[in-house]
C-alpha positions as a Python dict, from the first residue, in 0.01 Angstrom:
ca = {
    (1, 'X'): (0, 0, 0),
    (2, 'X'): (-151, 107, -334),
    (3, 'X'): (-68, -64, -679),
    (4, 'X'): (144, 235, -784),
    (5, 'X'): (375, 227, -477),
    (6, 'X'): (384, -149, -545),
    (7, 'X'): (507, -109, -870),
    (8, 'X'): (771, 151, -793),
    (9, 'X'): (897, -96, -537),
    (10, 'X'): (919, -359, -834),
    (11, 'X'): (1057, -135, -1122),
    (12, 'X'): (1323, -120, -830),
    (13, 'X'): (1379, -395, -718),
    (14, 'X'): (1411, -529, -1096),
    (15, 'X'): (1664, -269, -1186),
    (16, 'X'): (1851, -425, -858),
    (17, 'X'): (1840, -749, -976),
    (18, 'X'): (1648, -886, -729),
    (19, 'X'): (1399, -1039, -980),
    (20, 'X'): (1215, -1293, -761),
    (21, 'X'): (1121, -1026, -522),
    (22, 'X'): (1012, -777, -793),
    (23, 'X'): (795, -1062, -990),
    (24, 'X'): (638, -1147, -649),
    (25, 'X'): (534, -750, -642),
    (26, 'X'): (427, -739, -988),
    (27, 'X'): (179, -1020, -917),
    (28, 'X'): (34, -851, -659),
    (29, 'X'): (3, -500, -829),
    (30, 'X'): (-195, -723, -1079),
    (31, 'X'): (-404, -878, -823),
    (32, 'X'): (-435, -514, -692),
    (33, 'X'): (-560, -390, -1005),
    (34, 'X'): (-581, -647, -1337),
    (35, 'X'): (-607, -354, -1572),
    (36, 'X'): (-255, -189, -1505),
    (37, 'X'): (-54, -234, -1803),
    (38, 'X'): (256, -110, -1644),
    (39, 'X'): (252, -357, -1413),
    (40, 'X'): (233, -654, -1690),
    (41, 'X'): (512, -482, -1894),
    (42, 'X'): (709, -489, -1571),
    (43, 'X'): (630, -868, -1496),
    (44, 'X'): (695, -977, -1900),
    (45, 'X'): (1055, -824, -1843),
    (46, 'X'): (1116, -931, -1537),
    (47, 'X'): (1090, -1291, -1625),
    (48, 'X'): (1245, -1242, -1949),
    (49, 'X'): (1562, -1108, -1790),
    (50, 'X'): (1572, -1471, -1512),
    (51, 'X'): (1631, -1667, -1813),
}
């Protein structure tokens, strides 16, 4: 699966509030590919909203 179907996944599952599972995919569309922003904006809010 590429990084950018990763990330949709994510983006989804963090608008469903399943925020483990979406910070899970976030690290891997990082380990994917370290330079995509989108993915660290999505991570950075992600964990900001499980506090």
């Amino acid at each position: 699966m590429s990084a950018g179907e990763l990330l949709r996944q994510a983006n989804h599952l963090k608008r469903s509030g399943k925020l483990d599972e979406a910070i899970a995919l976030y690290h891997q569309v990082i380990e994917i590919n370290p330079h995509f922003a989108w993915a660290y904006h999505g991570l950075g809010n992600a964990l900001v909203k499980e506090e």
